[in-house]
Structure formats: C-alpha cells, structure tokens
Steps between C-alpha positions, in 0.01 A plus 500: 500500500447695831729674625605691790439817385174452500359183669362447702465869600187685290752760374862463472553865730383298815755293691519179598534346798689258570247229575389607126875460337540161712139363325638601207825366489377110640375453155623340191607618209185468253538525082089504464400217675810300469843511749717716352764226346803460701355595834281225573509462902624856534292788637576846382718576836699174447565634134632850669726290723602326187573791272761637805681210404508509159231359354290643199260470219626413178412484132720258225512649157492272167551566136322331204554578117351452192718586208444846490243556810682453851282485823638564846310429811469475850412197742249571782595647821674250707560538906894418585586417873782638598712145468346449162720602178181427227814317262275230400194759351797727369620192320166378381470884341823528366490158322193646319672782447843258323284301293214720363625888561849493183246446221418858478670733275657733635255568881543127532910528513458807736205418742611153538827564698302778645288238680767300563657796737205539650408156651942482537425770739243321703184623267350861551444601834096612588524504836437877554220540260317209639541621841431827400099388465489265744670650802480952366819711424586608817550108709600387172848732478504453834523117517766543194712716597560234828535231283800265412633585127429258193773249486545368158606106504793401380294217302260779329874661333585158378184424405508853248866397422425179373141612336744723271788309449303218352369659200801683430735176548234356222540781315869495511531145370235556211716745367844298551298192295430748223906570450 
C-alpha cells in the first residue's frame, strides 16, 4: 500500500502539496487489486470523514479444538461505517467459537471465552495499524486523536453474555442429571 509518507513524492522528506494530498485522498481503498472490503463506494477522504465519527476496521476472533490441539484465529480485515455494529460477523465467529473451540483440553476451556470477549467487545480494533501504512504516522494520530471514541453495542455485551452462559447453563444441568 502507498502511503503518504511517501507517495507520491520521490522521497518521503519532500512535502506535498495540496493538489498532491487531494489526488491522493479521491482514491479508494485498494487490498491488491480488490476494494478493500467494507468500503466499497468510499474514497480514502470519505473513510477519514467516517473514522471522525466512529467508524473503524475490525477483525472477529474464533476458536477451534481438537482434543488436545486448540486453534485460535482471526477473520479478515473488515471496514465498519460508523452506523454499523459488525453483530452479525461477531456472531458468525463466536458460534464457531461455541461449537468447535470447548473440545480442547485445557487452551480450549481458556481461549474459547477468550474469543468470546473479544468479538463481545466489538472484535479487535485495527484501525490505527491499517492507517498507519496507508495514510503515515503523523495524519494518522492526527485523524485519531479527532475522532469519536469506540462505542461498544449494547447487543455485542449480550451477545458475549449469552455465548457464555450457554455452555455453562449445559454444564450446570449435566452435572445436576449426574446426582
């Protein structure tokens, strides 16, 4: 990815003007040769606008175990608007997580909730590390330090409530059937 730091300039010590940053900015977001997902129709200064509000780039987090090997990974970078909670991915990752991630003994029992909290939480925030290469350090901090803090939605805590309650309610009544 380009970024500002050094494109289109030949050396990233040489400023840019403006008619340079505007060129730069009335593009899209590109992943290779794709649109970045989640920002189809956007150009990188509609993004910026977007981001003041409180939009972001997310990542879901899933378990999966195998009796004694437990896997945990990640789900592709995804662009969230601002008016966009991600609840449906989050749940789609976090059912993975409740059917496939307790097998595993004992990483299964520990990363399993741990993914859980994560996509509960919204899923892990990338926003400033993607920026960082895309946009440089410097407009990056600067375009995050204006912009409107993370809110979690209410749905995403009952979402992680639920996603641990089940398995322990099951749990619960296994052991009352044993007595």
């Amino acid at each position: 990815m380009d970024t500002l730091a050094n494109a289109p300039a030949s050396s990233a010590q040489e400023i840019w003007s403006q008619q340079e940053v505007d060129a730069y900015l009335d593009r899209p977001l590109m992943s290779g040769k794709e649109v970045f997902p989640g920002t189809r129709g956007l150009l990188l200064r509609d993004i910026e606008q977007d981001i003041l509000k409180g939009g972001r780039f997310v990542i879901h987090h899933y378990c999966v175990s195998l009796a004694v090997v437990t896997f945990t990974r990640s789900s592709s970078v995804l662009y969230l608007r601002s008016w966009e909670s991600g609840l449906g991915r989050a749940c789609r990752f976090s059912l993975i997580s409740l059917l496939f991630g307790w097998w595993g003994v004992p990483f299964g029992l520990i990363m399993t909730p741990y993914t859980l909290w994560k996509n509960g939480r919204g899923g892990s925030d990338v926003t400033r590390d993607l920026l960082h290469q895309v946009l440089g350090p410097a407009r990056t901090q600067s375009l995050l330090a204006k912009a409107a803090p993370r809110q979690i939605s209410p749905w995403h805590w009952l979402l992680f409530i639920v996603s641990l309650a089940l398995p322990v309610g099951l749990i619960y009544a296994f052991i009352q059937s044993l007595d």
